[in-house]
C-alpha positions in Angstrom: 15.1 0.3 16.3 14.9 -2.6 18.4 12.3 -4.8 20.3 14.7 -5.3 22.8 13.4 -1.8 23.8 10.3 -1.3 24.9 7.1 -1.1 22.8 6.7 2.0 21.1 3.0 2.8 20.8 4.1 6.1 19.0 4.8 4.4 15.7 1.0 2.5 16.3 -0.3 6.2 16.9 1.8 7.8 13.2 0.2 4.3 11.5 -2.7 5.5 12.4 -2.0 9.3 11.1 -0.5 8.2 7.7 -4.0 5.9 7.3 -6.3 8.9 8.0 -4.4 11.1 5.6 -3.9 8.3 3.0 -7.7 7.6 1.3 -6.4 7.3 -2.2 -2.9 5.9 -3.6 -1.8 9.4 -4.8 -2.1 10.7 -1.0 -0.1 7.7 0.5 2.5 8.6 -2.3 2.7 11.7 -0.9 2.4 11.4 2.4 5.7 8.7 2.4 7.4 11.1 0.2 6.6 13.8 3.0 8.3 11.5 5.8 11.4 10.4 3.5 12.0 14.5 3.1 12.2 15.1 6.6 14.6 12.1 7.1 16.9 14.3 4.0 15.3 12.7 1.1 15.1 14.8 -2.3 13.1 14.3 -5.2 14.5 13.3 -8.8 12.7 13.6 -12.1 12.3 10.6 -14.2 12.5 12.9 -17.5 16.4 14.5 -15.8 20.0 13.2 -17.2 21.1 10.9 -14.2 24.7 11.4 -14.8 27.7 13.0 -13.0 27.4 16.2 -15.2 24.1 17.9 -13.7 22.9 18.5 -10.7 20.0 15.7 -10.8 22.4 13.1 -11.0 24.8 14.2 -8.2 21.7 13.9 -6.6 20.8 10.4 -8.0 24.4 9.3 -7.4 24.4 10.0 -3.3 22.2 10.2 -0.2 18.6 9.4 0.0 16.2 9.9 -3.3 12.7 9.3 -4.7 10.6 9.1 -7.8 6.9 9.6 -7.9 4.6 8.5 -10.6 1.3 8.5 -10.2 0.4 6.3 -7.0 3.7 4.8 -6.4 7.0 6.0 -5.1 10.5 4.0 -5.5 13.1 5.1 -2.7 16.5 4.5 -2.0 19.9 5.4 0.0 23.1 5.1 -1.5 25.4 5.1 1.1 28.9 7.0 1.0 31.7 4.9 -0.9 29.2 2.5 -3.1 30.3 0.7 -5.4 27.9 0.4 -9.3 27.9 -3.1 -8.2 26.5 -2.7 -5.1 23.1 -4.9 -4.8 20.2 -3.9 -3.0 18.4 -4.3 -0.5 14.3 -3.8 -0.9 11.1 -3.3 0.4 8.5 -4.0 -1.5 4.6 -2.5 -1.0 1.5 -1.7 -3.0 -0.4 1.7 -2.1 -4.0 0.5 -3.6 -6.8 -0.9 -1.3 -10.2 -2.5 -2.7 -12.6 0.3 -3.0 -15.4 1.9 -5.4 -14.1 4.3 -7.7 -16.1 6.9 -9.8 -16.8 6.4 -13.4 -16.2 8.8 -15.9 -19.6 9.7 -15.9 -20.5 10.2 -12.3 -23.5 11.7 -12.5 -26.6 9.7 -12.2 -29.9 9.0 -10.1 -33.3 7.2 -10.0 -36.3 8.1 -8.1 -35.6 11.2 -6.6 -32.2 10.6 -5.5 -29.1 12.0 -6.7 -26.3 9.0 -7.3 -22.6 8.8 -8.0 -21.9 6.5 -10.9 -18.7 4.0 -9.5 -17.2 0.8 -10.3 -15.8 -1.8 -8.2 -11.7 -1.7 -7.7 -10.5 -5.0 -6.6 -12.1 -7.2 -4.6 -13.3 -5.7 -1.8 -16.0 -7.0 1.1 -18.6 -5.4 -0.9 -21.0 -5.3 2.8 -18.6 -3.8 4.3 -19.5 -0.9 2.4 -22.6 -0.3 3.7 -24.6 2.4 5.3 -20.8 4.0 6.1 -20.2 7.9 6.0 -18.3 8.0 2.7 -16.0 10.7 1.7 -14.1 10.8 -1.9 -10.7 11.5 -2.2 -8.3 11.4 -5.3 -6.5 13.4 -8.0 -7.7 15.5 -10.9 -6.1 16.1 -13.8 -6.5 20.1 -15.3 -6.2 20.6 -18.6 -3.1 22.1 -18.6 -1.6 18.6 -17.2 -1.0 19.3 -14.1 -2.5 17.4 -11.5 -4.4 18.3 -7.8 -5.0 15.9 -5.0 -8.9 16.5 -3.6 -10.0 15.0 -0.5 -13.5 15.2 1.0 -13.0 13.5 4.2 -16.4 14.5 5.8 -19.9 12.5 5.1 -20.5 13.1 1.8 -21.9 9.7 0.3 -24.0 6.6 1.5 -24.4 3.2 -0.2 -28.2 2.2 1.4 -28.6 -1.7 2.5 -31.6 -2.8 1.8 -34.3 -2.6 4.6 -34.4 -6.5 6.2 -38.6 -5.9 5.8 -38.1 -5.7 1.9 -35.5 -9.0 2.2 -37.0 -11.4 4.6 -34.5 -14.4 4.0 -31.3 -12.3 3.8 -30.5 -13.5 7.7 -30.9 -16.9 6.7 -29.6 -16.7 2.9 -26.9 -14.4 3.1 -26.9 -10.9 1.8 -26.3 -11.3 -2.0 -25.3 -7.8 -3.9 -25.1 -7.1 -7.2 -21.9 -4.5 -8.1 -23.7 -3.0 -10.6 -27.2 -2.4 -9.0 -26.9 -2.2 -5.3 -23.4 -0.6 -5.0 -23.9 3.1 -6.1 -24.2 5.9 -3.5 -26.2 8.1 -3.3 -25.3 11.9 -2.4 -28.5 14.0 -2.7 -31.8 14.3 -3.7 -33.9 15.4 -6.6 -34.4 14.4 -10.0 -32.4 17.4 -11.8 -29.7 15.1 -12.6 -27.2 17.6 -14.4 -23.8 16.0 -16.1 -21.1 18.0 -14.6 -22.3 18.1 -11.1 -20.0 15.9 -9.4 -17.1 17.1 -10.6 -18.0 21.1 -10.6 -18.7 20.8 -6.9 -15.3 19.0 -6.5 -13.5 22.4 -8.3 -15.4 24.3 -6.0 -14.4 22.4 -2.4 -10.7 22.4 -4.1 -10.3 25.7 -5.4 -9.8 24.8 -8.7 -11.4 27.2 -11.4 -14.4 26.0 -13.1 -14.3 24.2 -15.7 -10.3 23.3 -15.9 -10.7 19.5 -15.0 -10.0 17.5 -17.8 -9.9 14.1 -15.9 -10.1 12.3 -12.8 -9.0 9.4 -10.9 -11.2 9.2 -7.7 -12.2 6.6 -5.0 -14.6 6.2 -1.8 -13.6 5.9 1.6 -15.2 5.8 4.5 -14.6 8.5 7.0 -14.7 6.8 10.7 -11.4 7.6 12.0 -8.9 4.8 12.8 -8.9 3.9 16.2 -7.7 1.6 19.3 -9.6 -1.2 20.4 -10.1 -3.7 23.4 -9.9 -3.8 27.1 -6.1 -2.3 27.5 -6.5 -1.0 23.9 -4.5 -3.9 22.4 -5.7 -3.5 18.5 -6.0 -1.1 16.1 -9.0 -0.5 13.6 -8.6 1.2 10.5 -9.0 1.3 6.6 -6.6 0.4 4.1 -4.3 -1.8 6.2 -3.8 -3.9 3.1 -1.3 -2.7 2.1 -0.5 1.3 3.8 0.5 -0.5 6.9 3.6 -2.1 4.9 4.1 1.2 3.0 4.1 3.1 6.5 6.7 0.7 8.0 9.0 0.3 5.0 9.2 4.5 4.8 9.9 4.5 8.7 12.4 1.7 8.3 14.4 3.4 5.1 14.1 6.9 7.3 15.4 5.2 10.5 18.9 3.7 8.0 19.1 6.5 6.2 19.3 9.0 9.7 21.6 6.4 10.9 24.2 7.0 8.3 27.4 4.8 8.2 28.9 2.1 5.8 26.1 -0.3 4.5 26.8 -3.6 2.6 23.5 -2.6 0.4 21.7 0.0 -1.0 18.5 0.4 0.6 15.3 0.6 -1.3 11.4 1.0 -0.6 9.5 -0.1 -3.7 5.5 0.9 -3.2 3.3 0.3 -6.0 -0.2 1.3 -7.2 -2.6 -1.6 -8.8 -1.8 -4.8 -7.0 -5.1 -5.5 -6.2 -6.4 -5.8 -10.1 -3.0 -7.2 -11.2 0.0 -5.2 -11.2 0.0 -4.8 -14.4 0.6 -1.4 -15.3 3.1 1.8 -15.4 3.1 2.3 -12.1 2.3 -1.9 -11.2 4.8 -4.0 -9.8 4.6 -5.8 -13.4 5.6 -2.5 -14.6 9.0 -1.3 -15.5 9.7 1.4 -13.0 11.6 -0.2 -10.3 13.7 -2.1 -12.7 14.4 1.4 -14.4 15.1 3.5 -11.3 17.2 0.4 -10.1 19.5 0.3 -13.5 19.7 4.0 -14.0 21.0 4.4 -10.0 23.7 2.0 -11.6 24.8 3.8 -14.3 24.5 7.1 -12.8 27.4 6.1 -10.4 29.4 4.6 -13.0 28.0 1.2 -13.9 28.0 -0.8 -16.4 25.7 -3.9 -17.8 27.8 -5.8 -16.0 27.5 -4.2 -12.7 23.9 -3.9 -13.4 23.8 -7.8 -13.6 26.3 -8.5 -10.2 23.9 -5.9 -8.2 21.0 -7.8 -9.4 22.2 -10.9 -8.9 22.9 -10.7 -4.8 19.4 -8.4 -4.4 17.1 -9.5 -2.1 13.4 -8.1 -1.9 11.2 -8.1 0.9 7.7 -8.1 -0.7 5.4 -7.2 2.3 2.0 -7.3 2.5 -0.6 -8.0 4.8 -2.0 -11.9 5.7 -4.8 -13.9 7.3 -4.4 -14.2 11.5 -6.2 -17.4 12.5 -9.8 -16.0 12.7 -11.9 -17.1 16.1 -14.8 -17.8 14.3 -13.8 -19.8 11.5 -10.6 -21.5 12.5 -11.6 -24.4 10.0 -10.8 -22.2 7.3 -7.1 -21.9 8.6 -4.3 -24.5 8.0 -4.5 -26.7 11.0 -0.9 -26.6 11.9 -0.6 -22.5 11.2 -2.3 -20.6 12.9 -0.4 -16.7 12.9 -1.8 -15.1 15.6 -2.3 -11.0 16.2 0.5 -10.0 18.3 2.6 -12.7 17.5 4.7 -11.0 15.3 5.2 -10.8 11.4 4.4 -14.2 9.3 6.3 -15.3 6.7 4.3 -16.2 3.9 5.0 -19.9 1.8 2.9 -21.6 -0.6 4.9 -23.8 -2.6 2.6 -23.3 -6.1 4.7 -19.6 -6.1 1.6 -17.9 -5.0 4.5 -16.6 -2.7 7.7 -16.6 -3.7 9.4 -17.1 -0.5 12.0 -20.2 -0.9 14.3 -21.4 1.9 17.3 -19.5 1.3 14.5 -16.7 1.5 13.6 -17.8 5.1 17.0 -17.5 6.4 16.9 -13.9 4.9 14.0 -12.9 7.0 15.1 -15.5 10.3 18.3 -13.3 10.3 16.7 -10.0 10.1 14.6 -10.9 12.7 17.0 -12.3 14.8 18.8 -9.0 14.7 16.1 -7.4 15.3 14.7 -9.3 18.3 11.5 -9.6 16.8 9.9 -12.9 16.9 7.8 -14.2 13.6 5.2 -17.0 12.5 4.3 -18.8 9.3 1.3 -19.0 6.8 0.4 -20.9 4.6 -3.0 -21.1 3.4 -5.3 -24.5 3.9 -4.6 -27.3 1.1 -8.5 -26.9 0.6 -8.7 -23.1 -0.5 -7.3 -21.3 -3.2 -3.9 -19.1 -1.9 -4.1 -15.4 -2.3 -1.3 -13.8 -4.3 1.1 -10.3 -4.1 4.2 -8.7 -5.7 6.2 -10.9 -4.7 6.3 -13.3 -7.1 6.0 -10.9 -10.0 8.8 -8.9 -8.7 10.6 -12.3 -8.9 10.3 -12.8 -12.5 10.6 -9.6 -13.7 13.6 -8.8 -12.2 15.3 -12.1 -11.6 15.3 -10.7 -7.9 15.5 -13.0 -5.1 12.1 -12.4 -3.1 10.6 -13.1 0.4 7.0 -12.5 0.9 6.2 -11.3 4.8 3.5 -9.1 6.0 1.6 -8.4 9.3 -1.6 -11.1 10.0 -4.8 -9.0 10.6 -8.6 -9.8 10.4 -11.3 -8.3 8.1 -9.2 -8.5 5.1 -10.6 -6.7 2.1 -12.9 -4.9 4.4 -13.4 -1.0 4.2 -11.9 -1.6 7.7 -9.7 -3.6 8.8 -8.1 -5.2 12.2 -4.3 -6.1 13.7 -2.4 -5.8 17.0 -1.5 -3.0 18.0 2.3 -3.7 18.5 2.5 -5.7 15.5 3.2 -3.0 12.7 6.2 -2.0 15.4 7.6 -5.2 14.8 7.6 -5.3 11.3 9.3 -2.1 11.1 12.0 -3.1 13.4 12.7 -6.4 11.2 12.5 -4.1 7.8 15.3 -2.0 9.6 17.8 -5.3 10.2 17.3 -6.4 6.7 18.0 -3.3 5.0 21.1 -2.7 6.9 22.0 -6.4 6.3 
């Protein structure tokens, strides 16, 4: 993959795909795991011996392999003639988005209306959640264990704004929402408020006998399709940019090495994690211990020991990629006067020298080379010395692992939103620079 070709509006057109089919962590997860087996990856079980005796670990020792838990997936290619010491190369992501997400007991109402009980998940633009078609998507956990993806992707739930007769000063003031009062949906009316509803009507859309659910992990989203936009149809709208547009490109980029075949000076990893957006920290979090785990047992399942574990760790590098701010039109002010990353300009490399970001200089020269490979051109952030700098898994993937990390993304507007804005070829790009770094 190179930019020296032309533009390929077909990976712009599967971004797009992947977003639509991807309301909740647990569907990205599967829909990257989905992409990976068609490129010849194979799944291995976390609770399988990874050693040279049983068929999981031939399978952990060579070729291309995944583990799923929960909403994140960790991916990786050994290549043919790798040595235990062999460091990696990785791409790091996070599968969550800011959202509302249902409480565990959903049912509720006032006034004739039937409600859904939710919490807010991150921080999202809370307006932006407005008087959108809202469809729920998610897993559910049956009571033997097992767990079932559900995803109502049709009209299904409506948060209400306020009429502006009943709030004369909110054009002049500012809409000011309260998550707990003004942030439930409705879904119905009546007053027969019955506990159980929600989630018997869910078994019945999924199939599911009634009564089997034993838990549940489900979200909002809205349901407007994503979509091109502009004169010559030169951006893309869509949900859940932050952060499925980095998940998208690093599984097309580990696909495209992976197809490729041949000798490779690293091992090439996609790292994709649920729960950045409240912290990280958790099982399946980038504070979490599963990438360190996968990494250290792919060591000693081809033969490692501690000590090859510690020389692969030592010359990893990480690419922690996540979306950033594009100089906005309206508010420029709010921008650092000298940086201004522009849609269609090309990736940014992220800096803030407090290790909000934990992109160093040897960590630029990383990314410059990539992208010089690549022939993809690239811009800079940082944010203005006047507002607080946002954060990702970058610099917790740093300390955790003792893992040299570089934090990139794509710039878009709307940040946060329940819809969100880039270029159109700029996703293209980053894809193309994630496929020069992992081959190195």
């Amino acid at each position: 993959m190179s930019t020296s070709q032309r533009f390929d509006r077909g990976h712009t057109d599967d971004l797009m795909s992947f977003l639509a089919a991807s309301p909740s962590p647990y569907h990205a997860v599967a829909n990257a795991a989905e992409r990976l087996e068609k490129a010849g990856f194979r799944q291995v079980a976390e609770t399988d011996a990874w050693d040279a005796e049983t068929s999981a670990a031939s399978a952990a020792v060579s070729g291309g392999k995944y583990v799923v838990r929960g909403g994140a997936i960790v991916a990786w290619y050994v290549p043919e003639g790798a040595a235990p010491h062999t460091p990696f190369r990785i791409v790091g992501a996070h599968t969550d988005s800011p959202n509302l997400r249902v409480k565990p007991l959903p049912d509720t109402g006032a006034h004739g209306w039937r409600q859904v009980a939710v919490e807010v998940y991150g921080g999202p633009l809370l307006n932006s959640w407005l008087d959108r078609d809202l469809g729920l998507a998610g897993r559910l956990t049956l009571r033997d264990g097992s767990t079932r993806l559900v995803n109502i992707d049709r009209p299904l739930l409506r948060v209400p704004q306020l009429a502006i007769h009943l709030d004369r000063s909110v054009s002049a003031d500012g809409l000011k929402l309260d998550k707990q009062r003004h942030m439930q949906p409705v879904w119905g009316l009546g007053n027969d408020v019955r506990d159980g509803d929600l989630i018997a009507f869910l078994e019945e859309e999924t199939g599911i006998p009634a009564g089997r659910t034993a838990g549940w992990d489900l979200m909002v989203h809205s349901v407007e399709p994503p979509a091109y936009l502009g004169r010559d149809r030169e951006l893309v709208a869509g949900p859940r940019m932050d952060n499925l547009l980095s998940v998208h490109a690093g599984a097309a980029a580990l696909a495209a090495v992976a197809n490729a075949g041949g000798p490779l000076p690293y091992i090439p990893v996609l790292a994709a994690f649920d729960h950045e957006e409240n912290g990280s920290q958790s099982d399946t979090g980038a504070d979490g211990p599963l990438l360190g785990g996968v990494l250290e047992r792919s060591v000693f399942a081809r033969g490692g020991s501690y000590e090859d574990r510690a020389r692969a760790f030592a010359g990893t590098v990480c690419l922690s990629s996540d979306t950033g701010h594009a100089v906005h039109p309206n508010y420029a002010e709010r921008h650092d006067p000298t940086h201004h990353p522009r849609a269609g300009g090309g990736p940014i490399l992220k800096v803030n020298v407090n290790n909000r970001y934990a992109t160093d200089g040897s960590g630029r020269a990383v990314w410059a080379a990539a992208c010089e490979k690549a022939g993809v051109p690239f811009q800079s952030f940082v944010s203005n010395n006047s507002m607080p700098c946002g954060t990702t898994i970058g610099p917790i993937t740093a300390a955790r692992h003792g893992i040299r990390t570089v934090d990139i993304g794509v710039a878009i507007l709307s940040m946060h939103s329940a819809r969100e804005l880039c270029a159109v070829q700029d996703p293209f790009l980053l894809a193309n620079a994630l496929v020069a770094f992992l081959e190195g």
